[in-house]
Residue, then its C-alpha position, 0 to 999 in steps of 0.5 A: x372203514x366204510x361209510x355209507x352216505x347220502x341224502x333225499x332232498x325234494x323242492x318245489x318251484x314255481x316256474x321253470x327255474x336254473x338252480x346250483x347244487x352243491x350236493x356230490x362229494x369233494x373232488x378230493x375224496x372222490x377217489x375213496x368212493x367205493x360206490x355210489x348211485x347216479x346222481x338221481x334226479x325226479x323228473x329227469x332232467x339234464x344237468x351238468x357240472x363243473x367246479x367253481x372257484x374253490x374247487x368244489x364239484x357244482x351241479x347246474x340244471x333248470x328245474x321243472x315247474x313243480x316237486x323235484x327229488x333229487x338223491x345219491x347214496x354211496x359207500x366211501x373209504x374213510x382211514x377210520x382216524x380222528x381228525x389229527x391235532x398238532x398243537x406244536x403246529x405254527x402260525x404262518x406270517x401274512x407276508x409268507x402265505x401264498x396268494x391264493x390263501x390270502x382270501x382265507x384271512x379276510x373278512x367275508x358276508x358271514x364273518x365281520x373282521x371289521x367287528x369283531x377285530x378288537x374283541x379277537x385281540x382282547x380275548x386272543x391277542x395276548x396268547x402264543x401265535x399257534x395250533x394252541x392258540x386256535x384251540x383255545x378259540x375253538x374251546x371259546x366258540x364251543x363254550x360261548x354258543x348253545x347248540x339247538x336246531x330251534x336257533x337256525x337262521x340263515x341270516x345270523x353273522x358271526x357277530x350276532x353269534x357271539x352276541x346271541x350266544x345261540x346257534x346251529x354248526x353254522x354259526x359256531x364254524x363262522x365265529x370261529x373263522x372269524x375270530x380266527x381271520x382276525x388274528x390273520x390266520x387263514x380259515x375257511x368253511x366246511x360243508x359235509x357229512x359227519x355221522x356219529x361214528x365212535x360216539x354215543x349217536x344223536x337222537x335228532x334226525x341226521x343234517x350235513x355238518x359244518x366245521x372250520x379248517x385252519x392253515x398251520x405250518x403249511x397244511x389245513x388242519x380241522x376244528x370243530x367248534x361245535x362238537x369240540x373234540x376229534x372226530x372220525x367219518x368226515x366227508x367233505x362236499x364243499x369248502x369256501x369263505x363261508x356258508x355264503x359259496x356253500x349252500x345245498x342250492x342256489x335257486x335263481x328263484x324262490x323255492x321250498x323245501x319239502x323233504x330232507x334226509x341225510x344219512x352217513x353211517x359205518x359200515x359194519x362187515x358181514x361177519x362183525x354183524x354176524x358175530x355181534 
């Protein structure tokens, strides 16, 4: 299938100010891209990019003083599957991960294992190590948080989302990981689109996503905790510890934020549009 995607984001600075942007799709999916738009930016100006230390594609540029716009719109190939599940997948001993993947087992700004270690054990310890065991966290944070956009806030840790028992994707991804980081299982933090592609569509205007992928029998394997259920559409842009190596943008001085549109959609053929 294809998938349209894209955004219209506008910021204001006040002074001439050197921002990051982690906005352009994951290395590895674009090759799927089937088109996209220049990367726009209004007023003009340069930029450059270069991938960080977890592979994602950073755009570096000093914005004008003022409003700046910046966009992209696309098509990408997606397989049209859900996300895949393996519930006989295993646990991978701490002393068998390769080093690059040990990052992913502590703890990080938004997800306190040093807090949150005995209550991972309490509620998790005592279950087989594997795929299951992971979905029986995922199902714990689905159930634990309530959903609302009226809850966002962007200093809210793991621990505070278990205790407050609210938040947006964010927070479901981070508890998550956490609990997952505690029982020494490598999990780290997704940001991307996910449309409402095989299910009922979201009356709320569209946001970029966040879910977890966890490290099974030698693979990543995704868990939404929020949505708790397999998924069709997701395209990745970026992935870290947490939402900390993640954001939208780095400002090296305040900013605010005056529009924000997202969109990713299937794309319906000529014929099935012509037929329907």
């Amino acid at each position: 299938m294809l998938i349209n995607y894209g955004f219209e984001i506008a910021i204001t600075v006040p002074r001439a100010t050197p921002l990051i942007c982690l906005l352009d799709v994951h290395p590895e999916r674009r090759p799927d891209i089937n088109s996209e738009t220049p990367f726009l930016v209004q007023p003009a100006t340069s930029s450059m990019t270069y991938l960080d230390a977890f592979g994602n594609q950073c755009r570096r540029l000093l914005a004008p003083p003022g409003q700046i716009k910046f966009c992209i719109d696309g098509t990408i190939v997606d397989s049209g599957k859900l996300d895949e599940v393996n519930r006989g997948a295993r646990e991978v001993p701490v002393e068998h991960l390769p080093h690059h993947l040990l990052t992913f087992v502590l703890g990080s700004r938004y997800c306190e294992t040093d807090r949150l270690g005995q209550i991972a054990w309490d509620l998790f310890g005592g279950m087989k190590p594997g795929y299951e065991r992971v979905e029986a966290i995922c199902d714990y944070v689905h159930n634990q948080i309530t959903f609302g956009y009226k809850h966002a806030r962007s200093t809210r840790t793991a621990l505070e989302a278990f205790e407050e028992r609210k938040g947006v994707c964010r927070d479901f991804a981070h508890l998550m990981i956490a609990f997952c980081r505690c029982l020494n299982i490598p999990a780290r933090y997704v940001n991307g689109y996910l449309g409402d592609i095989g299910v009922p569509p979201d009356p709320a205007a569209m946001d970029f996503s966040a879910w977890a992928e966890v490290y099974l029998e030698n693979r990543w394997y995704t868990f939404d905790a929020r949505h708790n259920k397999p998924r069709i559409g997701r395209i990745v842009v970026a992935r870290g510890r947490d939402a900390t190596d993640v954001p939208l943008f780095n400002s090296f001085g305040p900013h605010t934020l005056d529009t924000f549109k997202v969109w990713t959609d299937e794309v319906v053929a000529e014929t099935q549009a012509a037929s329907a």
